[in-house]
C-alpha positions, -999 to 999 in steps of 0.1 A, spaced: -31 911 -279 -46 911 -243 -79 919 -261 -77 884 -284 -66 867 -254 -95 879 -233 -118 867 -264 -105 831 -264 -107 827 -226 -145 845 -231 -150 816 -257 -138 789 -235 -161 803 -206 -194 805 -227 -185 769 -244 -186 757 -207 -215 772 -198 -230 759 -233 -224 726 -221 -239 730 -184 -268 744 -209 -266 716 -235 -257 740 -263 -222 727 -277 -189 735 -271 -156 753 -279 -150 745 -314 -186 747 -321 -182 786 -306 -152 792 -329 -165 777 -360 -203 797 -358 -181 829 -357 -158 831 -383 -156 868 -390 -150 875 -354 -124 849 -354 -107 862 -385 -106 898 -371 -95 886 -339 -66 864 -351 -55 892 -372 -46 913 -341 -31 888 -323 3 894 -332 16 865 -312 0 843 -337 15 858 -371 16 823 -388 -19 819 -382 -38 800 -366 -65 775 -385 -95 760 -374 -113 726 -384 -129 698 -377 -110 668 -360 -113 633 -377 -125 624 -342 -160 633 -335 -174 662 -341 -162 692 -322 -143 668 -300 -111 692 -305 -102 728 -322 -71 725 -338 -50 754 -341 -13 759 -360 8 741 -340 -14 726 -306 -49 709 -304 -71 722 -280 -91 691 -265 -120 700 -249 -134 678 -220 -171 691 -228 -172 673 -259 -158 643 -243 -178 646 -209 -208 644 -229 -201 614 -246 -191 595 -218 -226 609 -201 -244 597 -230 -232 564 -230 -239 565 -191 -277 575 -194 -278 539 -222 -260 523 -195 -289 534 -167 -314 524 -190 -305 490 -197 -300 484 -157 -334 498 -151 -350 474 -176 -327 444 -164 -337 453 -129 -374 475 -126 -375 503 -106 -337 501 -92 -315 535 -102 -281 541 -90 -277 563 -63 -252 591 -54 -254 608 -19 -231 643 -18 -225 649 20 -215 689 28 -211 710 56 -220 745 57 -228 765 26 -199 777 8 -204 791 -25 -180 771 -46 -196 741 -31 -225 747 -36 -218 756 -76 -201 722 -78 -227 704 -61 -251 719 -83 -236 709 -115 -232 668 -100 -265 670 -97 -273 683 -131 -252 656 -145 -266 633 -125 -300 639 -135 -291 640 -170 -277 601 -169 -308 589 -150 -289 588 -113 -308 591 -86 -289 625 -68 -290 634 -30 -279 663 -13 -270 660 28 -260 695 35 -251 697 77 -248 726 95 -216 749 99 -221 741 139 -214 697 124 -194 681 145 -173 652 136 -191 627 150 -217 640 132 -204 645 100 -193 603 114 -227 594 119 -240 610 86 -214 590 67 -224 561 85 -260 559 78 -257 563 43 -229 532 40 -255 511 56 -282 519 30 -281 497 4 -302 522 -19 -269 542 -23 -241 533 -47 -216 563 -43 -211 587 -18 -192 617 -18 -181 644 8 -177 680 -7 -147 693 7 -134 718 23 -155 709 53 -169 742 63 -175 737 98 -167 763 131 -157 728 147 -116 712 137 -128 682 116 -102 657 107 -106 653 70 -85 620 71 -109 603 91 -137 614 76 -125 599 45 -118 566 60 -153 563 70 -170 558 37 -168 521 28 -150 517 3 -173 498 -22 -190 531 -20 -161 557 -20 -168 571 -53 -141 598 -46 -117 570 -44 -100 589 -16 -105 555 5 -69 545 16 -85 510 4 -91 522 -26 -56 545 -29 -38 514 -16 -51 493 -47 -46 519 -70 -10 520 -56 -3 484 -63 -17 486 -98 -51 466 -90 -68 494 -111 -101 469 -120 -107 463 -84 -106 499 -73 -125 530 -71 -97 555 -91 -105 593 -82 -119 611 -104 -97 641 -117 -69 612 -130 -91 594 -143 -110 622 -161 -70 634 -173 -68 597 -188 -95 599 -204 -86 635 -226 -45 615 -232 -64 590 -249 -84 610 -269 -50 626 -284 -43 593 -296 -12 593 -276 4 561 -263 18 566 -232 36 533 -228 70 543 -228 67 579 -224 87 600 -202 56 619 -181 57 649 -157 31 653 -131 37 683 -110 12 681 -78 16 655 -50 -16 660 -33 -39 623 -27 -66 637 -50 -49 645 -79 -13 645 -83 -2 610 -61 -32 589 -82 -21 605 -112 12 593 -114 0 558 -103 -21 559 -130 6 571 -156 34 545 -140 6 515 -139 2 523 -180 38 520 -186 51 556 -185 84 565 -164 69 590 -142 86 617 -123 68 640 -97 74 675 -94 61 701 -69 65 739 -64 96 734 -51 113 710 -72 146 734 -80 152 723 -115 116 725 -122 114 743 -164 142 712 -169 122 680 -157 90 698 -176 113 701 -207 116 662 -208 80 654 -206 61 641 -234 33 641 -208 25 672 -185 2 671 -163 1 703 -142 -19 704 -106 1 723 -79 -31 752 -82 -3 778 -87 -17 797 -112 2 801 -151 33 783 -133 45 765 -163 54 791 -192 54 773 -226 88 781 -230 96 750 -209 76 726 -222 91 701 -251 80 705 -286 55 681 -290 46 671 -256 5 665 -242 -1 694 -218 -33 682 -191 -37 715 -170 -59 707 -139 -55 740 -123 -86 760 -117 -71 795 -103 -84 827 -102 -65 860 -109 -76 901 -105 -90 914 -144 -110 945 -139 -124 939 -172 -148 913 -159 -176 914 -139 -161 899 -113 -132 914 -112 -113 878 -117 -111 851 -145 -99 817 -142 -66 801 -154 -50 772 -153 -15 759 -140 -5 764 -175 3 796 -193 -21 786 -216 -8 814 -247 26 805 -247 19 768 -246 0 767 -278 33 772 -297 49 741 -281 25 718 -270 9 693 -297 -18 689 -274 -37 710 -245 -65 712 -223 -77 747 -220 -89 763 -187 -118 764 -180 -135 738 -202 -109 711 -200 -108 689 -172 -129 700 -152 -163 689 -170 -143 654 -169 -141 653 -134 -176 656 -128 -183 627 -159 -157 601 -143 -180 606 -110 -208 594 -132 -190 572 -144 -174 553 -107 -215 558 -96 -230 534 -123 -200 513 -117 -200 510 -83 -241 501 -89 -232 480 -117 -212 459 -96 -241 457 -66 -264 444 -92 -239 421 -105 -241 401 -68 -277 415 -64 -307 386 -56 -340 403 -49 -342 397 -12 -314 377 -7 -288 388 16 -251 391 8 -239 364 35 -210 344 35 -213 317 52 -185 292 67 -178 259 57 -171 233 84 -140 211 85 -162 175 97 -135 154 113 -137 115 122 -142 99 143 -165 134 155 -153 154 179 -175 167 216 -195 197 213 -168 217 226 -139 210 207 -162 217 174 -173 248 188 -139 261 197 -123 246 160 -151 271 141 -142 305 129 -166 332 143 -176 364 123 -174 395 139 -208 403 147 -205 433 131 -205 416 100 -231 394 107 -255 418 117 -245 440 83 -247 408 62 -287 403 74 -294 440 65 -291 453 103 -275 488 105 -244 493 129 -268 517 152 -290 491 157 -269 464 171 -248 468 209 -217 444 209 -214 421 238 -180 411 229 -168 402 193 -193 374 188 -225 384 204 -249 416 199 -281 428 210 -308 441 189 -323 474 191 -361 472 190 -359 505 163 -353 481 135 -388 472 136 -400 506 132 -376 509 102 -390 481 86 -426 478 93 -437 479 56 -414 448 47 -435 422 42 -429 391 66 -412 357 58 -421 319 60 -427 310 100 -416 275 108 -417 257 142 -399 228 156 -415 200 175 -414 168 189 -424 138 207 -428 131 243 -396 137 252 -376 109 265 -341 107 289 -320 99 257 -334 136 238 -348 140 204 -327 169 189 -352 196 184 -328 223 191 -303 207 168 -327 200 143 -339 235 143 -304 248 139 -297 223 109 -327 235 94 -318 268 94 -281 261 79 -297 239 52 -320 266 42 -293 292 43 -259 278 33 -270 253 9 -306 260 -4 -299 300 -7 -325 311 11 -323 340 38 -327 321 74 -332 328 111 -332 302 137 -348 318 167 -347 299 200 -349 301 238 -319 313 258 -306 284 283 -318 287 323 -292 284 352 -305 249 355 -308 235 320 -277 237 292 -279 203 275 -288 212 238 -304 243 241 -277 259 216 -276 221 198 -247 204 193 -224 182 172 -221 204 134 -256 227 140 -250 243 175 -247 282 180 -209 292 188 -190 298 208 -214 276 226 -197 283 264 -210 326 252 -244 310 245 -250 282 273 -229 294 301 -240 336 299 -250 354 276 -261 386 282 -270 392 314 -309 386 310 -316 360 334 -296 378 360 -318 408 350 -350 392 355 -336 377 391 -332 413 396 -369 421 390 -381 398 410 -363 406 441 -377 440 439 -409 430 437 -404 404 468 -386 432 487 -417 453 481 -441 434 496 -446 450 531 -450 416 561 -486 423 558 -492 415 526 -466 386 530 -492 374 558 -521 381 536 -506 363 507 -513 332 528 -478 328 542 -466 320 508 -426 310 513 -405 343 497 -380 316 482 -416 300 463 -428 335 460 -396 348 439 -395 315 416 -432 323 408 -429 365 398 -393 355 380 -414 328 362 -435 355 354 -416 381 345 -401 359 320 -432 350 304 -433 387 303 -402 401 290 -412 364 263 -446 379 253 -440 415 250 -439 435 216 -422 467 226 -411 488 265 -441 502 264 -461 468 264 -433 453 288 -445 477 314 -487 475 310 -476 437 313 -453 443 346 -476 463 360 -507 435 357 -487 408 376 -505 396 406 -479 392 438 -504 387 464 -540 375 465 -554 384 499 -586 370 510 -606 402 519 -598 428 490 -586 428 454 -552 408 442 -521 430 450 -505 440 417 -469 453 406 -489 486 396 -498 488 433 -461 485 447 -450 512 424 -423 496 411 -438 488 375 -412 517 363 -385 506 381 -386 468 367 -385 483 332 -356 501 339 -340 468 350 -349 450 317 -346 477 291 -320 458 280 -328 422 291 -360 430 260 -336 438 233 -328 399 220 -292 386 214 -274 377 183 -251 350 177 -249 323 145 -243 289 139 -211 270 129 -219 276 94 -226 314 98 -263 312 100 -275 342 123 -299 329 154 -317 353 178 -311 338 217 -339 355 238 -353 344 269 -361 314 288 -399 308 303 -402 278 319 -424 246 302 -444 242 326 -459 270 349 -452 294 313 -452 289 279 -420 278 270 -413 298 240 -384 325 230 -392 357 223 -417 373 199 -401 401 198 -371 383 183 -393 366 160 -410 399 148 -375 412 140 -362 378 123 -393 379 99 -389 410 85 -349 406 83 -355 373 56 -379 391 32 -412 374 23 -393 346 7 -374 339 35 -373 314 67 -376 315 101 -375 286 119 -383 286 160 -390 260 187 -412 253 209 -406 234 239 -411 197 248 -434 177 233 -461 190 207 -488 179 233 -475 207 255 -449 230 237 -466 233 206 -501 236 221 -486 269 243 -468 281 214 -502 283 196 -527 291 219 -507 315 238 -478 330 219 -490 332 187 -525 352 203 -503 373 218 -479 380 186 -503 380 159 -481 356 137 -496 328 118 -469 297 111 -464 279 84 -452 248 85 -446 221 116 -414 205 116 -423 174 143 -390 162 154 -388 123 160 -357 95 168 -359 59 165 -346 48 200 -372 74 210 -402 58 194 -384 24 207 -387 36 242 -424 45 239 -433 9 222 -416 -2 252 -441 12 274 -422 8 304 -415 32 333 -398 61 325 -368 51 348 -365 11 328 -367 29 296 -332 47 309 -316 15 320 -325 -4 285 -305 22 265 -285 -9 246 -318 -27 235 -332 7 218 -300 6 197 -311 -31 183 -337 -33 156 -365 -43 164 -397 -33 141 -419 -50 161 -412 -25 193 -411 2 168 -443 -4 154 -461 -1 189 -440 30 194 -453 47 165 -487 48 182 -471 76 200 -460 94 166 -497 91 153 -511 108 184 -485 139 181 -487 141 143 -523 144 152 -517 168 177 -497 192 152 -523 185 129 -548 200 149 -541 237 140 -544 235 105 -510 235 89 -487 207 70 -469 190 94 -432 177 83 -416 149 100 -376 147 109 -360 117 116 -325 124 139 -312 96 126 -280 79 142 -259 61 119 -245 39 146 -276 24 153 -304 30 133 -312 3 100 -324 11 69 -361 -7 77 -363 16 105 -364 44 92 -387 38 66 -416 26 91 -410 55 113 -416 74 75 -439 52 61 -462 55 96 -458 95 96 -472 100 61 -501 74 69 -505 99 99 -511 127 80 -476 140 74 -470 161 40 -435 143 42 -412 127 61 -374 128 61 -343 115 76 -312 139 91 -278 135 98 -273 173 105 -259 164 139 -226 149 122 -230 168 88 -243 203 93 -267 222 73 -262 195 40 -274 168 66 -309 184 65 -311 199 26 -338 172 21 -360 182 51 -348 222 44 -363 214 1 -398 195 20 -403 226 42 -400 249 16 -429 229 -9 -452 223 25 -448 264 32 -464 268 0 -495 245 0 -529 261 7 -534 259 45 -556 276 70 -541 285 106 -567 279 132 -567 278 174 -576 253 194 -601 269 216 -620 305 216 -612 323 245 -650 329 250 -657 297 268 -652 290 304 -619 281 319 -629 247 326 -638 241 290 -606 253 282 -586 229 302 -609 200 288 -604 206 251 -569 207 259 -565 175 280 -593 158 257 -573 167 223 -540 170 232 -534 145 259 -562 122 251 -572 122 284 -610 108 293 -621 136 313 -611 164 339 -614 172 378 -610 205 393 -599 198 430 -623 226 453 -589 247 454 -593 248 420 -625 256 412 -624 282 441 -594 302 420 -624 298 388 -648 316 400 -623 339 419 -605 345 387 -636 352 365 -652 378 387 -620 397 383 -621 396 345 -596 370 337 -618 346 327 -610 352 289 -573 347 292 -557 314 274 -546 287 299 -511 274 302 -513 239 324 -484 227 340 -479 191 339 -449 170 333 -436 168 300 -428 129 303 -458 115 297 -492 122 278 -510 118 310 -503 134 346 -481 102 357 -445 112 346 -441 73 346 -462 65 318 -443 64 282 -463 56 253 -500 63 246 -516 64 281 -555 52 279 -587 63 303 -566 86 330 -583 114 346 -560 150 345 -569 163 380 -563 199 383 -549 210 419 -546 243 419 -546 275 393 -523 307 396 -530 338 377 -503 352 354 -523 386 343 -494 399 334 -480 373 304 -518 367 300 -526 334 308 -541 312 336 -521 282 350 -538 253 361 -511 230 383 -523 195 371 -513 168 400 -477 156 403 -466 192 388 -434 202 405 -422 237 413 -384 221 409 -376 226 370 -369 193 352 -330 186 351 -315 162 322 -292 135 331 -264 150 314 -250 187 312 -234 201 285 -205 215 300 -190 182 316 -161 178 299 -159 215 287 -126 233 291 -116 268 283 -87 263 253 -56 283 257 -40 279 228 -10 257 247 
């Protein structure tokens, strides 16, 4: 007897290990050796009625049947559900080239049983076409880094299903129940998630991960043919793995399930009512057949070991089930080993290409899974404020995960703002870059165009409503300046107090900077500096260092650029630099962070980068490129990212070329040039700046003929964009209130005859991101006409030439004078090898010409160029043309009159 019963249990083990090996399985074993079976049933006393063997009407070799009990066998079944798997691979793969789903197994430390199970996931893996990875950590793994580990692969979207091999085998306490909770759930293969348990739990058994041991022992019930709707089942085990989901599982299909345990006292009479067992307490032969009801379906998931000298090991493996006796009373039975534990390992496969069935199923090649918010509009429209503090704000968490950022790479500032770590461009330096689009405008008048609004609406048309990954990426607002730098009405960043009022801390950082510097300077190099005021002397390194922290790619360029600014310029020896004052190290310290650029979104959800403020006029007035950099390779080459420059194109957009893009590297795309009607009004006007702001009423009639004059001014800009060799798109911020219907098609009908690819009107300001779908679809066609990016100058030719092209071309002004300050600072700047830099000149942004005054298209005005400061640091030379004040411009109207904080009374 214990001889036949060894055989059997010898059969079973080499019909599993047939099937690691792809050789067949149990009843195949029995069948291919009949004498030995014969012979070996004829001892086995136990079995004097005999004991047949045949095939099963199901598919081959699925079960042995013996006299009285069928032994199904989970190898058979395993590998048909792995076949149909591998099919199910292949068809994804040629659906979708080149993608494969992707299992990660996480362990820690190297035990042996581990590794054995590991080893045959990966095998099965490998079979189906999965692509398998094993993490193993260190015995000496923390938590937090077992934490971390889980972490980085939830945040790769290459990986479907992860799974963490337990036991932990770590010298460190490791609290398995948060370890669990850490793997996101859409990827908790395991369906040990309490997300997932908690679905399972209230019957949502589509919508969940279900783990795999129940699910495998669902599988081998239905093979039996077995309905278990209105079955009385048994499930003795309670742990989360096993025994809780299995009698979900069993209660959700319509059995009345009871749940037993090792120390249920009346154990052998709740098994004796069971037409369903299933047995996993991994006490080993704990349920003798005698207790088991004639008839019932025996699923033994214990995998226990006990003493047999007769093996090599000393040991053999049984099941919770004394699997001899239960042959005479079960009808059905799942032998040990061979039974369910090949299962478990198929319904992991199986959860894998589900769980990456279901990512390809919302899948868009380089689109990103953002949701995005719809906005309630309300009439009559509400201020900036209320709107602002009516919108619902993702976490930014979940904004930064949306636009493929990992958690590591993004600091919190709160719930709703985050800064950037530069790392992410090192991670995706190979991704190709998206479409670059920049915002312009006219010469700015009192009354404001919208660029900044504009911009954002942009951005929310091409996101939200044209499904296209976008970035709006502008400046951050100065101390002095918060009117519609984070727009306004529907397409303005939120919560726009965070984004107008403070941020992050980077101007204070750069304030910081420069008062280090100042206190630096010793008196005599005050003295030799010209007695330059400290006050003037900090506005001008802060300026700097802003242009700076602006035109820097990474810390390390931050600090060859800190170190290069010029703080004094004695008369007798060469300029005094930061590098000299040895304090380049220390002002990186300072804006280590101040570099990193902040993220926040729009009303509709669309992300937007916020970093850094250089002024207009003595610096570039650009954001970031670092924030730029990042934003591109974020949308994918299909994708947007729309910027702005500042002022008009004659000054913003020339700097943003000639200076910002030198220093970046990035080529644009396509010019958005920004335009209103009372705008163009107030230029046909040509009167003083200060009567255009008392005659706001008479821009708000039609008049076409004062219109037509102003579009004179629209020509010369559409010109000026045109100069650099890309299409040019016009928006028209229209105003319902006041603009007609035969003003805005002149103002069109005059930008095409300009040059323009297209011209548009918007009503983003009062609509959103659908208010600008027609200038978001006209962008997209002009990013993909033929079109050749070119400068406006080569910085081989003298700095006066320079200045001349630019005044000549972009201001069409008839000549220019250098005052004898100026050309002094020429020749001074030359000899000391700055004469190749780009020039930045600060004049006012009102006018075309140097007279802040003059509206419209000034004619025959000399630009007379005071003075000229050296910025060596950002790069460029700044020429001070006449009228230029050190006193940044201030608009009539602030942002935050009217603001209040909202308590919720």
């Amino acid at each position: 007897m214990e001889g036949s019963k060894h055989w059997y249990d010898e059969i079973l083990t080499e019909a599993e290990e047939d099937c690691c090996r792809g050789r067949g399985c149990a009843g195949d074993r029995v069948e291919q050796n009949p004498e030995k079976t014969t012979q070996s049933l004829s001892s086995w006393k136990m079995f004097s009625a005999g004991i047949t063997v045949f095939r099963h009407t199901a598919p081959r070799c699925q079960v042995a049947h013996c006299a009285m009990a069928t032994v199904v066998s989970g190898n058979r079944t395993a590998q048909i559900i792995r076949t149909r798997l591998k099919k199910e691979v292949g068809e994804m793969r040629i659906g979708c080239p080149g993608f494969r789903p992707c299992l990660v197994v996480l362990q820690v430390g190297d035990r042996c049983d581990s590794n054995l199970y590991i080893s045959m996931k990966l095998k099965a893996a490998a079979e189906i076409g999965i692509c398998a990875n094993h993490i193993r950590l260190p015995k000496t793994a923390t938590e937090e880094e077992v934490l971390r580990g889980i972490l980085a692969v939830n945040e790769d979207s290459a990986v479907h299903g992860l799974i963490v091999q337990l036991p932990l085998d770590s010298i460190h306490r490791i609290n398995i129940q948060r370890v669990t909770q850490c793997i996101a759930p859409e990827k908790d293969v395991d369906g040990l998630n309490s997300v997932n348990a908690g679905k399972l739990a209230r019957g949502d058994l589509t919508g969940c991960f279900i783990p795999c041991t129940p699910s495998g022992c669902m599988e081998l019930i239905a093979q039996t043919g077995v309905n278990i709707a209105g079955k009385n089942a048994v499930v003795i085990g309670r742990s989360k793995i096993v025994g809780a989901p299995m009698h979900d599982l069993l209660l959700w299909n319509h059995a009345t399930v009871t749940t037993c345990h090792t120390m249920t006292p009346d154990l052998p009479a709740q098994v004796s009512r069971a037409d369903i067992l299933v047995a996993c307490a991994g006490k080993a032969e704990l349920v003798k057949g005698e207790w088991l009801k004639k008839g019932a379906v025996v699923i033994d998931c214990g995998i226990n070991h006990i003493p047999d000298r007769s093996r090599p090991s000393g040991a053999r493996v049984v099941g919770d089930v004394d699997f001899p006796s239960a042959l005479t009373r079960a009808a059905f039975i799942t032998p040990v080993p061979g039974g369910v534990g090949p299962m478990t390992v198929a319904m992991l496969m199986e959860n894998t290409v589900k769980s990456a069935k279901k990512f390809l199923k919302a899948f868009q090649p380089g689109k990103w899974p953002i949701v995005y918010t719809k906005i309630n509009r309300q009439h009559p429209q509400p201020s900036d404020g209320e709107i602002s503090q009516s919108c619902a704000v993702k976490p930014i968490s979940s904004l930064s995960s949306e636009v493929g950022l990992l958690s590591s790479e993004v600091e919190a500032y709160g719930k709703s703002r985050g800064k950037v770590q530069l790392d992410v461009l090192k991670r995706t330096e190979a991704l190709p870059n998206g479409k670059y689009v920049v915002v312009t405008g006219i010469t700015p008048t009192l009354m404001g165009e919208g660029k900044t609004t504009t911009a954002l609406g942009l951005a929310q048309a091409l996101g939200a409503h044209l499904n296209m990954n976008a970035f709006a990426c502008l400046r951050q607002p100065t101390h002095c300046n918060t009117v519609n730098v984070t727009g306004g009405g529907y397409s303005q960043i939120i919560p726009m107090e965070e984004a107008s009022l403070f941020l992050t801390g980077d101007s204070e950082a750069v304030s910081r900077a420069s008062a280090v510097v100042v206190a630096s300077l010793s008196p005599r190099m005050q003295l030799e500096a010209k007695q330059i005021c400290k006050d003037r002397l900090n506005l001008l390194v802060a300026s700097e260092i802003m242009a700076v922290l602006s035109l820097s790619s990474s810390l390390e360029d931050l600090q060859q650029r800190l170190s290069k600014i010029i703080v004094a310029q004695p008369q007798s020896r060469e300029p005094v630099t930061v590098k000299d004052l040895g304090v380049a190290g220390m002002l990186n310290m300072i804006l280590k962070d101040a570099i990193k650029p902040c993220l926040m979104q729009t009303v509709e959800g669309t992300p937007v980068f916020l970093h850094t403020n250089p002024l207009c006029d003595i610096a570039h007035g650009n954001s970031s490129i670092l924030s730029d950099k990042i934003a591109l390779k974020l949308v994918g080459p299909d994708g947007f990212v729309v910027t702005e420059a500042g002022w008009g194109a004659d000054i913003g957009l020339e700097k943003f070329f000639n200076i910002k893009c030198r220093s970046s590297g990035l080529q644009p795309d396509v010019v958005v040039m920004v335009v209103t009607v009372r705008g163009l009004k107030m230029h046909g006007r040509v009167p003083s700046v200060t009567e255009a702001w008392l005659l706001p009423t008479k821009s708000s009639e039609e008049n076409l003929q004062l219109l037509e004059v102003g579009c004179s001014h629209l020509r010369k800009q559409i010109e000026n964009s045109r100069a650099y060799g890309l299409p040019v798109v016009l928006a028209v911020n229209t105003f319902s209130s006041s603009d007609t219907g035969a003003e805005l098609d002149m103002v069109c009908q005059q930008a095409r005859l300009a040059g323009a690819l297209d011209a548009v009107c918007c009503t983003h300001w009062s609509d959103g991101g659908a208010g600008a779908v027609a200038l978001g679809m006209a962008v997209q066609s002009a990013a993909e006409t033929p079109h050749s990016f070119n400068f406006l100058y080569s910085l081989e030719i003298p700095v006066q030439e320079k200045i001349t092209v630019i005044a000549q071309k972009m201001y069409g002004a008839k000549d220019v004078v250098l005052s004898t300050k100026a050309m002094e600072k020429v020749t001074l700047f030359t000899g000391q090898g700055l004469g190749n830099l780009p020039v930045c000149i600060a004049k006012t942004p009102l006018s075309l010409s140097q007279d802040p005054e003059v509206m419209g298209i000034p004619r025959d005005f000399i630009l007379s160029v005071e003075d000229i400061l050296a910025n060596a640091g950002a790069g460029f030379l700044c020429p001070l043309v006449h009228s230029t004040t050190a006193i940044p411009y201030k608009p009539p109207w602030l942002c935050f009159h009217g603001s209040q904080l909202n308590t919720g009374s």
